[in-house]
C-alpha positions as CSV (number, residue, x, y, z in Angstrom):
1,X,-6.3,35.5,-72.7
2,X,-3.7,37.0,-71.0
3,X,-1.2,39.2,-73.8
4,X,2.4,40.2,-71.9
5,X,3.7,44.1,-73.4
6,X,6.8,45.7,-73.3
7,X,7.6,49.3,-74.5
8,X,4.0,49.6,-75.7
9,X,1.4,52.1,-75.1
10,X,-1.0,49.6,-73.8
11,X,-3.1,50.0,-70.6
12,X,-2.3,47.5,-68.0
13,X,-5.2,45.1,-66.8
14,X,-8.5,43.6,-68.3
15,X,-9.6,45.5,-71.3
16,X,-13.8,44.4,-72.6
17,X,-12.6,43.1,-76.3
18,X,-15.1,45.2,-78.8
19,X,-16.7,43.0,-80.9
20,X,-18.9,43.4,-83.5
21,X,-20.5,40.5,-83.7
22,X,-21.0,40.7,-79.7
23,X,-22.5,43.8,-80.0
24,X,-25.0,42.9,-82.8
25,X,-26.3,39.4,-81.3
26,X,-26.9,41.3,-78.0
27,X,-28.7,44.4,-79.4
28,X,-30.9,41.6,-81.4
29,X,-31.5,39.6,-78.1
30,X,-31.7,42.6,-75.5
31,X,-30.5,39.7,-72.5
32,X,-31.3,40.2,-68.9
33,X,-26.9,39.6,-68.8
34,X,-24.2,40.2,-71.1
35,X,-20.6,38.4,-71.0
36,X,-18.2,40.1,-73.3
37,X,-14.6,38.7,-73.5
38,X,-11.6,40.3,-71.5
39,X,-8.5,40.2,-72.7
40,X,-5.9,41.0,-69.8
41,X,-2.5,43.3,-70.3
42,X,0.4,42.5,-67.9
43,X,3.4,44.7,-68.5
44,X,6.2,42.2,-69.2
45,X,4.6,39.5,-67.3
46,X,5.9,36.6,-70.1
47,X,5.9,33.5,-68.3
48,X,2.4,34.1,-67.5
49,X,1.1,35.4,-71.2
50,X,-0.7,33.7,-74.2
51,X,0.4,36.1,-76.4
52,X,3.4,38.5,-76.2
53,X,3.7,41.6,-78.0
54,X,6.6,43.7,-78.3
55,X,8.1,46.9,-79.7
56,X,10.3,46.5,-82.9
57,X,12.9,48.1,-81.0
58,X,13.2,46.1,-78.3
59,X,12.6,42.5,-79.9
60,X,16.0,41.7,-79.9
61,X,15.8,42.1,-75.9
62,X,13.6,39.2,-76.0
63,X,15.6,36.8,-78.5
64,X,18.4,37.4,-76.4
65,X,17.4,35.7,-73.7
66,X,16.1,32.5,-75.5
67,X,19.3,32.6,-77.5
68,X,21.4,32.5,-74.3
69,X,18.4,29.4,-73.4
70,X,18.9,27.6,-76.6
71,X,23.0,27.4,-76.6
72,X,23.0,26.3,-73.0
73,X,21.2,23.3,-74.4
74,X,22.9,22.8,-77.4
75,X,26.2,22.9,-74.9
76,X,24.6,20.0,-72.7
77,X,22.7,17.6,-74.9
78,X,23.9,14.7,-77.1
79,X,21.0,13.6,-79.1
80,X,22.1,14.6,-82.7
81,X,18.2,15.1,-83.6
82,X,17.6,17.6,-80.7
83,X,20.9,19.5,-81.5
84,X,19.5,19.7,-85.3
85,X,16.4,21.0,-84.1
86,X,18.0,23.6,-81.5
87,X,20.5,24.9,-84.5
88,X,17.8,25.6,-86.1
89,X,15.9,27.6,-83.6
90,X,18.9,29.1,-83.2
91,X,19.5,30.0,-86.4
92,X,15.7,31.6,-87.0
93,X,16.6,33.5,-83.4
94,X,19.5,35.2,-84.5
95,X,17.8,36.1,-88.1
96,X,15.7,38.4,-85.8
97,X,12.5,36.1,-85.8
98,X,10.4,34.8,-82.3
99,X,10.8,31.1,-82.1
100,X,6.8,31.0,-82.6
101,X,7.3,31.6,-86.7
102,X,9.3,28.7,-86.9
103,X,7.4,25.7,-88.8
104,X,7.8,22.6,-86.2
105,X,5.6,19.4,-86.8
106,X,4.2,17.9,-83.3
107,X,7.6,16.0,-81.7
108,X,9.8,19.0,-82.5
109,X,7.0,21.1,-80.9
110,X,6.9,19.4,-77.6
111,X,10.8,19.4,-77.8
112,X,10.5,23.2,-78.2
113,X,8.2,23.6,-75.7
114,X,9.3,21.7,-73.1
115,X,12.3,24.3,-73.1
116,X,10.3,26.9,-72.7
117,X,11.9,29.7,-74.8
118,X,10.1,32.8,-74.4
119,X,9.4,33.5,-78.2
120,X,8.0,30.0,-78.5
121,X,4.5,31.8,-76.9
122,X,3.1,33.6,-80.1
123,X,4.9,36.6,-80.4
124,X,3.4,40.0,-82.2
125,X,6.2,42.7,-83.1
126,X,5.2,45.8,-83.5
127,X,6.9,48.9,-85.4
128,X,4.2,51.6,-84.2
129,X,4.2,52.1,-80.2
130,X,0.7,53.6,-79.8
131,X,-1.5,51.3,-80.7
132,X,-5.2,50.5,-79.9
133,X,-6.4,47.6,-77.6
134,X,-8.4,46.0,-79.4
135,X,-6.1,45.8,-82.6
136,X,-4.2,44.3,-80.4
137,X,-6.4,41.6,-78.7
138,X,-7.3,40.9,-82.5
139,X,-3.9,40.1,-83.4
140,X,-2.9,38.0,-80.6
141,X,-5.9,35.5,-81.1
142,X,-5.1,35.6,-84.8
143,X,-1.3,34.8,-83.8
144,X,-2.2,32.1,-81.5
145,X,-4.8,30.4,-83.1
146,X,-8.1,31.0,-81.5
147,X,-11.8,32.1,-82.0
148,X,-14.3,32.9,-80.3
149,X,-18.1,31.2,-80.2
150,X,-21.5,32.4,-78.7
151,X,-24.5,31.1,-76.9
152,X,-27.3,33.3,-77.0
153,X,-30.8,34.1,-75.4
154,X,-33.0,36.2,-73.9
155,X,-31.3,35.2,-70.5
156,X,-28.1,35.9,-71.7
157,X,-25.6,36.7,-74.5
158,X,-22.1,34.9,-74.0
159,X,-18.6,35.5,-76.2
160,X,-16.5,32.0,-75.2
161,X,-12.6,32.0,-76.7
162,X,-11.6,28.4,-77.9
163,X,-8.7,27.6,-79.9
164,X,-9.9,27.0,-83.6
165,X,-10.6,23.8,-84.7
166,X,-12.3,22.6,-81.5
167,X,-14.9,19.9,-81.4
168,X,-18.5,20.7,-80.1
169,X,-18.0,18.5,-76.9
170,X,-14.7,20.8,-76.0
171,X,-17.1,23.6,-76.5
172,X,-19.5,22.4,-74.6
173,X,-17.2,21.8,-71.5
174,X,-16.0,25.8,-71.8
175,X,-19.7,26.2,-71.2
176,X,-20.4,24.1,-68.1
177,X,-18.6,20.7,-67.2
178,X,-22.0,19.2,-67.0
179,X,-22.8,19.6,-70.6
180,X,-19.7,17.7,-72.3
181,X,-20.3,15.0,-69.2
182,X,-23.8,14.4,-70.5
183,X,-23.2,15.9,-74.6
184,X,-25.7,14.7,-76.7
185,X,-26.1,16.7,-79.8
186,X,-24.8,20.2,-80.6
187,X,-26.9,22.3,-82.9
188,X,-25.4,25.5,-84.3
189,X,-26.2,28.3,-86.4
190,X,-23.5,31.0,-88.0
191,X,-24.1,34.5,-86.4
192,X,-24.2,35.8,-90.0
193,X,-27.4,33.2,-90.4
194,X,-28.3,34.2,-86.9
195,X,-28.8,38.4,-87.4
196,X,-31.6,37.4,-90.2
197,X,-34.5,35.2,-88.4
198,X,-35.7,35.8,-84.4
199,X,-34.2,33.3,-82.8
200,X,-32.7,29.9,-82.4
201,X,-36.1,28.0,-82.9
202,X,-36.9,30.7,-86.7
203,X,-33.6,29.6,-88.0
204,X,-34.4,25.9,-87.0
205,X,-37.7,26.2,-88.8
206,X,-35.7,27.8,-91.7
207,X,-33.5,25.0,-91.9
208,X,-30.5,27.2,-90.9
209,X,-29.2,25.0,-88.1
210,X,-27.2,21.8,-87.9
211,X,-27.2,19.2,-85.5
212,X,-23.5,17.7,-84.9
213,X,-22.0,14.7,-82.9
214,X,-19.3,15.4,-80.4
215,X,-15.9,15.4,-82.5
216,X,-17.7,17.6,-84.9
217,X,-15.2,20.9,-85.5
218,X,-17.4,23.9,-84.8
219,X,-16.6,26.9,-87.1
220,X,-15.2,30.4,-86.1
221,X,-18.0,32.5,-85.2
222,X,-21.1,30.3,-84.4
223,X,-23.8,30.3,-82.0
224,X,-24.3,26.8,-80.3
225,X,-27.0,24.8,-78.3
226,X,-26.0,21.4,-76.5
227,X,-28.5,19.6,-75.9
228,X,-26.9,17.2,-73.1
229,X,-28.7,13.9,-70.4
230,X,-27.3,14.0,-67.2
């Protein structure tokens, strides 16, 4: 996840995300390779972020700009349902709020979007200027919607980012293309669950895990297996 700063005291580039969970399932497994998640800063770099976080100060920088975006638009288009929609983007601009707080169902989204206002990506305003990374990082996946997901082992121990509410074949295919291709089953465990038994095959004899089809919605922090047939 890449999270744009401005006026910040943020370090630029990738930054190892600290987390807990991580930590734990790989001091339990002692893997021959780790694969913590990096979150990456770019200073200002917005058209290129997931997530943009800003100083208080200078937030009104930012809304400018789509402000100027949205009234070009509302200057050039005819469709009485757009210009409703853009007045009130507008409107929720100008009260000082990113675009991205705005409650849109799914056409007015894609509206939105295909505009591409700046405070449309998920915004994070901040009052304080020094702040730590990780709070941060913590934030912005909070802001935009996404989790993260392990697989585990004594080969390895892997942190995967996924928006929430993704089905175990999506999952899969963060993995390896090869496993969604070929997705069987997926059979997952809660890290909480995971931290009291030995492994993947204990908390299966403890009747811990659960086996799941392909549009099954896999919960924030679990551990999964795919069992796929190429």
């Amino acid at each position: 996840m890449k999270i744009a700063y401005t006026r910040l005291n943020l370090p630029q580039g990738k930054i190892k995300y600290n987390d807990g969970i991580f930590v734990g399932l790989v001091e339990k497994f002692q893997p021959a390779k780790v694969s913590p998640y990096y979150f990456e800063f770019l200073l200002e770099d917005y058209e290129s972020a997931d997530v943009i976080a800003i100083a208080n100060e200078y937030a009104l920088d930012l809304l400018i700009l789509d402000m100027e975006k949205i009234e070009g638009r509302l200057s050039r288009t005819e469709d009485p349902s757009e210009k409703g929609l853009l007045e009130k983007c507008l409107a929720q601009l100008e009260n000082q709020k990113p675009i991205c707080d705005l409650s849109l169902d799914n056409a007015e989204r894609a509206i939105v979007k295909a505009l591409r206002p700046l405070s449309f990506t998920p915004t994070l305003v901040y009052k304080e200027t020094s702040l730590d990374p990780n709070i941060v990082c913590s934030d912005g996946m909070e802001k935009a919607g996404m989790m993260f997901f392990y697989t585990v082992g004594k080969e390895e121990v892997h942190a995967w980012l996924v928006e929430k509410d993704t089905d175990a074949v999506t999952c899969a295919g963060k993995i390896h293309s090869d496993l969604a291709r070929g997705f069987v089953k997926a059979e997952l465990v809660s890290c909480e669950d995971m931290m009291t038994v030995h492994n993947m095959q204990d908390a299966r004899s403890k009747k811990l895990t659960k086996l799941v089809d392909s549009d099954y919605v896999i919960p924030m922090n679990s551990i999964l297996d795919i069992r796929f047939n190429i």
